[in-house]
C-alpha positions as CSV (number, residue, x, y, z in Angstrom):
1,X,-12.3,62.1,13.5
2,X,-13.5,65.6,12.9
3,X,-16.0,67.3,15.3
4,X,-19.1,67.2,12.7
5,X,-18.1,63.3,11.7
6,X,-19.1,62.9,15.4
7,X,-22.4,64.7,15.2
8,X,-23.3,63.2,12.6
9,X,-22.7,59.7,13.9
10,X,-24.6,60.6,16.7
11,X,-27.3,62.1,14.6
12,X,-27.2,59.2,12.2
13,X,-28.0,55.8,14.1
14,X,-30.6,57.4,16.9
15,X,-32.6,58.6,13.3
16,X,-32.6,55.4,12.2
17,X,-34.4,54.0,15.3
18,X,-36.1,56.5,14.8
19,X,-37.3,55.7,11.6
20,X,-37.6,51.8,12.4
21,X,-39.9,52.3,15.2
22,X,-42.2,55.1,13.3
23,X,-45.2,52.4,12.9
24,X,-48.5,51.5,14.5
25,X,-46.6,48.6,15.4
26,X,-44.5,49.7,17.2
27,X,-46.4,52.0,19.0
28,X,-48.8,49.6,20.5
29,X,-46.1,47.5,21.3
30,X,-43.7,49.8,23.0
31,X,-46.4,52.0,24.7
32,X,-45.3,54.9,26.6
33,X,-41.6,54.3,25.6
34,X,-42.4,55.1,21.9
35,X,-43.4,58.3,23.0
36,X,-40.2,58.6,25.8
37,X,-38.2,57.1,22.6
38,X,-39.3,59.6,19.9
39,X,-38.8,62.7,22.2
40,X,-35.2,62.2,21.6
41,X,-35.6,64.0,18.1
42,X,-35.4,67.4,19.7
43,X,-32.1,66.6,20.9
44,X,-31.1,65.0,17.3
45,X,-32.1,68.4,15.4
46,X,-30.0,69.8,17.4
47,X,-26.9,67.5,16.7
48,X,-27.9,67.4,12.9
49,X,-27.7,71.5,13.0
50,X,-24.3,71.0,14.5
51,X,-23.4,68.4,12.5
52,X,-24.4,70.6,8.9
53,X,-22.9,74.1,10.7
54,X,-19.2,72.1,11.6
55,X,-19.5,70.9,7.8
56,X,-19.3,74.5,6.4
57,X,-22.9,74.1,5.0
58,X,-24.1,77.8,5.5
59,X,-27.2,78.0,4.0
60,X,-28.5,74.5,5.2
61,X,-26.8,75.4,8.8
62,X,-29.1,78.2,8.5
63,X,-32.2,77.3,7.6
64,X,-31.9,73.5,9.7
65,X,-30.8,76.3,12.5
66,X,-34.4,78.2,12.7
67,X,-36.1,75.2,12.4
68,X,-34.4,74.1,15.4
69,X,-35.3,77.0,17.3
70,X,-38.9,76.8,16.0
71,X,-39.1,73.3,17.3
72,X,-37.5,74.1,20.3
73,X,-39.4,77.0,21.0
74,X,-43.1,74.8,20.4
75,X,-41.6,72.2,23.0
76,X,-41.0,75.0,25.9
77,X,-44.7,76.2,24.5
78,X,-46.4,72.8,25.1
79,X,-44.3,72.5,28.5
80,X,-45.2,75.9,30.0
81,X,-48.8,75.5,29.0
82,X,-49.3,72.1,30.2
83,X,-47.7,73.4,33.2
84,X,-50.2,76.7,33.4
85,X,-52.9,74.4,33.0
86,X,-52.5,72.1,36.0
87,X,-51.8,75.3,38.1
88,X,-55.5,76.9,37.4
């Protein structure tokens, strides 16, 4: 199949897991994995922006491609100042 069939198989199912488990539900059931679980969607934009940019979709490629790297950017935030704030 083509390369951005692939990403978006990849991007497609984990979503939807996503999407099932996005209740009070399930996050008093599952605990701590929910929030393991749900971290995965930094690593699904970044298969749906590959997904959309394979696809010839420039202007969506584009604008699903900064806010990637705006989400991206807010996770190394968070990390570095969690990090910073056990070190003072």
């Amino acid at each position: 199949p083509p390369l951005f069939e692939v990403f978006g198989f990849l991007t497609l199912y984990p979503m939807t897991l996503l999407f099932l488990t996005s209740n009070d539900i399930s996050v008093r059931k599952m605990g701590k994995w929910w929030k393991r679980l749900h971290s995965l969607a930094y690593l699904l934009t970044w298969t749906l922006f590959l997904h959309v940019a394979l696809n010839e979709g420039e202007l969506w490629a584009m604008v699903i491609g900064i806010f990637v790297l705006l989400e991206t950017g807010s996770l190394v935030y968070f990390f570095f100042k969690q990090k910073t704030k056990y070190i003072s």
